[in-house]
C-alpha positions in Angstrom: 90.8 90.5 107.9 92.5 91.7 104.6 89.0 91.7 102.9 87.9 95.2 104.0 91.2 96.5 103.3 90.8 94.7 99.7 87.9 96.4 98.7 88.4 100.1 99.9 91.9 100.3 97.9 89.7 98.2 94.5 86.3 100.5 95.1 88.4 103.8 95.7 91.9 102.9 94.0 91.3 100.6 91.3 87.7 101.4 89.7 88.6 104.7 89.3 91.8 104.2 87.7 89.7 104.2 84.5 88.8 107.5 84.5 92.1 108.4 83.4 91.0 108.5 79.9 89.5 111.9 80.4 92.9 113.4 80.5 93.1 112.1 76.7 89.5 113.9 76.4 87.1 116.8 75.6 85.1 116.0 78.6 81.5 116.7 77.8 78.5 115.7 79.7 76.4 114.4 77.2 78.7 111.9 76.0 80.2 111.4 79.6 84.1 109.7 80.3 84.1 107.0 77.6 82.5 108.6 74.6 83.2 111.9 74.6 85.9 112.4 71.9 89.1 112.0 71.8 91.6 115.5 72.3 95.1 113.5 72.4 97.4 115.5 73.9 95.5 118.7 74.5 94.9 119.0 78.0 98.5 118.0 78.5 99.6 121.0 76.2 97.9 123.2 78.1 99.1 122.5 81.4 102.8 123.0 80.4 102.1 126.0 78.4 100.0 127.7 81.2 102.8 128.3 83.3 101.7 126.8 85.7 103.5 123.2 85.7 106.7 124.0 86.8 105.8 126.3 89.8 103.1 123.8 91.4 105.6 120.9 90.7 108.7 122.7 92.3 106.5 123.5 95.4 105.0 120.1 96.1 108.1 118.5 95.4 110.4 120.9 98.2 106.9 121.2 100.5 107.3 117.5 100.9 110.5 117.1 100.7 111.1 119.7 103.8 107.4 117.9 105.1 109.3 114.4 105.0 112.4 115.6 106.5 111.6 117.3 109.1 108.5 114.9 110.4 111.3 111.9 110.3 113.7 114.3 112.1 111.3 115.3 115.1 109.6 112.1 114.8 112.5 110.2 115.8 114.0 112.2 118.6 110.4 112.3 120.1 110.1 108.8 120.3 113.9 108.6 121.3 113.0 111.1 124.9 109.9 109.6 125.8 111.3 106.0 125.5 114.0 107.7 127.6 111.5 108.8 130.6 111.4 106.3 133.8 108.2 107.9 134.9 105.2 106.2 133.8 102.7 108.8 134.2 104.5 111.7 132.5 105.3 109.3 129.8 101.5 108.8 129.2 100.8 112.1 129.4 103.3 113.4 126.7 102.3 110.5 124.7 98.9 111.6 125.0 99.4 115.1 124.1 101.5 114.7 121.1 99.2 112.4 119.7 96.0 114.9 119.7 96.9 117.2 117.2 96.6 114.3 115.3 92.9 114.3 115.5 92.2 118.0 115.2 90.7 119.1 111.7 93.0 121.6 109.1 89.3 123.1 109.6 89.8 123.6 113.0 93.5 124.8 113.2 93.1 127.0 110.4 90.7 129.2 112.3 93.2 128.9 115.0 95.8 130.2 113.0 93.8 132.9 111.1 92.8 134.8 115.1 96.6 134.3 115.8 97.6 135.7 112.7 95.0 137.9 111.3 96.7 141.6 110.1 93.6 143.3 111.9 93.0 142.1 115.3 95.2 138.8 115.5 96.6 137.7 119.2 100.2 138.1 117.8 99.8 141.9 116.0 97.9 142.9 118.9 100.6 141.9 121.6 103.5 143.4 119.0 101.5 146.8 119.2 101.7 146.5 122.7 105.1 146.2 123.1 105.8 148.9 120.7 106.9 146.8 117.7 106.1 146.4 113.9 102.9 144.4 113.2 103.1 142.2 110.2 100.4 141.2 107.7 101.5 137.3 107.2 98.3 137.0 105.1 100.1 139.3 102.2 104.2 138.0 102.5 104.6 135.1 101.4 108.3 134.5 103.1 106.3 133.9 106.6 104.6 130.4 105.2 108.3 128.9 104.1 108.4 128.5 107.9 104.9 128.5 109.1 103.5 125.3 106.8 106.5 123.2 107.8 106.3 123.9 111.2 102.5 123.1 111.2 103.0 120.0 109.5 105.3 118.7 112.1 102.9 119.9 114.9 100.0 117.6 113.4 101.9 114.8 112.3 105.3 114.4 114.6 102.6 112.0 117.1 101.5 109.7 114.9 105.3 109.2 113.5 106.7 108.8 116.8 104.2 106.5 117.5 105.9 104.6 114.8 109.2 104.8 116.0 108.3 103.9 119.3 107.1 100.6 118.5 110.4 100.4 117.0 112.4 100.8 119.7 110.2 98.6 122.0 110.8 96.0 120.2 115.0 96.0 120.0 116.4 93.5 122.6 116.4 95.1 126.0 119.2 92.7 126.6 121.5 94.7 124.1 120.8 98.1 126.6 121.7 95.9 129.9 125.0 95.0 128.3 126.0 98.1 127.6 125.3 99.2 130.5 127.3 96.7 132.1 130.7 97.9 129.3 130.0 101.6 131.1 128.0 103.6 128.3 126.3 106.6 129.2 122.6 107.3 128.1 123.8 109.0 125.1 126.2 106.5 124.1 123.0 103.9 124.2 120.7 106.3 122.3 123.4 107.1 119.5 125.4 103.6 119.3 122.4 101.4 119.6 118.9 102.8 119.4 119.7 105.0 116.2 121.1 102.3 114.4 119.0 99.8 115.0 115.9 102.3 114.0 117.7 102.7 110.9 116.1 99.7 108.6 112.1 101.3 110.1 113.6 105.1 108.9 114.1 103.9 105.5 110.6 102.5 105.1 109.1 105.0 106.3 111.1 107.3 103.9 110.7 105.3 100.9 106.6 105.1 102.0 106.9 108.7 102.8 108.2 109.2 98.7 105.3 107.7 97.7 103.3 110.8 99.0 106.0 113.2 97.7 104.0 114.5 95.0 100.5 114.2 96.7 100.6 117.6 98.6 99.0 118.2 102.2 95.7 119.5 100.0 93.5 120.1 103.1 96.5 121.9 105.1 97.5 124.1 101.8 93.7 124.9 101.0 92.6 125.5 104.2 95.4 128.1 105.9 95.9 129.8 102.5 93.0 129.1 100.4 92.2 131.3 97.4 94.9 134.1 98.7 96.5 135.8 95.6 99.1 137.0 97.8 100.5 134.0 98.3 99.6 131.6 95.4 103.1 131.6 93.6 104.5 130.4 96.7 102.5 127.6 97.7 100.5 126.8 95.2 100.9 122.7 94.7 99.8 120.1 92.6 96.4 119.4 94.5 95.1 123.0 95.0 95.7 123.7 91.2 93.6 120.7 90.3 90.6 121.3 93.2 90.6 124.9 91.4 90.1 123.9 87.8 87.5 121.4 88.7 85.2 123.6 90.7 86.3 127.0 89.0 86.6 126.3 85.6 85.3 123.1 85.4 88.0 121.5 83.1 87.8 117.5 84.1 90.2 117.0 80.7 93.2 119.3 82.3 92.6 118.5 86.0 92.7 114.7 85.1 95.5 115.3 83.2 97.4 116.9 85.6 96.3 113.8 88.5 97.9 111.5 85.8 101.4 113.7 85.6 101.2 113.5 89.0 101.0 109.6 89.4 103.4 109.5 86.6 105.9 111.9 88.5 105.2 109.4 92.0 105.7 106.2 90.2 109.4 107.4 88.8 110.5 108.8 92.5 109.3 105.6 94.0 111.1 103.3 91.6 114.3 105.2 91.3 114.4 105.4 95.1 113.7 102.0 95.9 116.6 101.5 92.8 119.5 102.9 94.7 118.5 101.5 98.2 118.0 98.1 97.0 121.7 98.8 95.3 123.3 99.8 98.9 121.0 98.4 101.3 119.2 95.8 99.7 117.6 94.5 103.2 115.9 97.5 103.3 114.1 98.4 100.1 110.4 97.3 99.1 110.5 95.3 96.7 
């Protein structure tokens, strides 16, 4: 059963680990990866001195950061209320419906979000006009998507994650609830005295997996709601967007790989120093 698994991570994770030597190259297709020559640290140079490095590593890092937090936040208490619902039925049914954002394309909800939010003749312009208020133009202020990309983010994801968190709770000792039950707690003694708790060793896994993303940016949510806007680039411009646009508008495979590499680099250290001080207080619950 682990076979499959085995080969997609060596055919897509592995194999192409080797192409890293491009960010040590001047990429040219004539020679291709491995024999074109050598540029040492060029395409690194260029990426710091551009401007650019800072600004798309301080956005992916508090993007993701605010991404993780807030998924693991709404993640939790939704699992926490529907395990809390006696009726079967509605259970399903908000299961059900949290879970299909899930499988709806950034494709999809960007076109969504563009007719509810187009300056023009957007649903949420038109109804301010006809209440008499200010319309905005959220395509040109960047101050809007601080609240907007989080808040989509959670929308898509917070299913899947209480999904998670469910199976979590399922599986603490029902026996545990019955007794204290018997002792006289209340619902919201149970929730915050035993459930909470006893999710607290799946939480911290799914943090320390969630750190491992922490510099791999939601590319197909960022590219697709914002795109090539100029308007907003300084403010959410990450790590992935800035390498999709130097491979298909400038065609730079030396600085794009280099940046990927920084960017695995940056991961790997987050992951490890993480894991570090969790293993130090709570060594139960690290990785490794």
């Amino acid at each position: 059963m682990f076979v499959p698994i085995a080969a997609f991570f060596i055919v897509f994770a592995y194999i192409p680990m080797a192409g890293v030597v491009m960010a040590f190259k001047e990429f040219n297709y004539r020679d291709g990866i491995f024999m074109s020559p050598w540029n040492g640290w060029d395409n690194f140079e260029y990426f710091f001195t551009s401007g650019k490095a800072w600004l798309v590593t301080r956005n992916t890092i508090l993007y993701n950061a605010v991404f993780l937090g807030a998924y693991t936040f709404f993640s939790i208490t939704a699992a926490v209320f529907i395990s809390e619902i006696l009726t079967k039925w509605f259970k399903k049914v908000s299961q059900t419906l949290m879970f299909l954002p899930y499988f709806i394309s950034w494709v999809t909800v960007s076109a969504f979000i563009y007719n509810f939010l187009n300056y023009e003749y957007g649903i949420i312009n038109r109804l301010l006009e006809r209440f008499g208020m200010q319309v905005i133009d959220v395509y040109s202020n960047s101050s809007y998507w601080y609240f907007i990309l989080p808040l989509m983010y959670v929308w898509k994801w917070v299913g899947f994650g209480s999904v998670l968190y469910l199976a979590a709770i399922v599986g603490i000792d029902q026996e545990i609830y019955e007794a204290a039950t018997i002792d006289g707690a209340s619902r919201f003694q149970r929730i915050t005295r035993i459930t909470l708790p006893l999710l607290k060793p799946t939480m911290v896994i799914l943090l320390l997996l969630g750190l491992g993303r922490i510099m791999r940016g939601e590319f197909d949510m960022f590219y697709q709601l914002i795109g090539n806007n100029g308007s907003l680039m300084d403010a959410t411009d990450i790590i992935d967007t800035l390498v999709f646009r130097s491979l298909v508008g400038t065609l730079d495979f030396g600085m794009a790989s280099s940046v990927g590499f920084y960017q695995s680099i940056l991961t790997l250290v987050i992951i490890l120093t993480a894991n570090y001080w969790v293993k130090r207080y709570e060594p139960d619950h690290a990785l490794f």
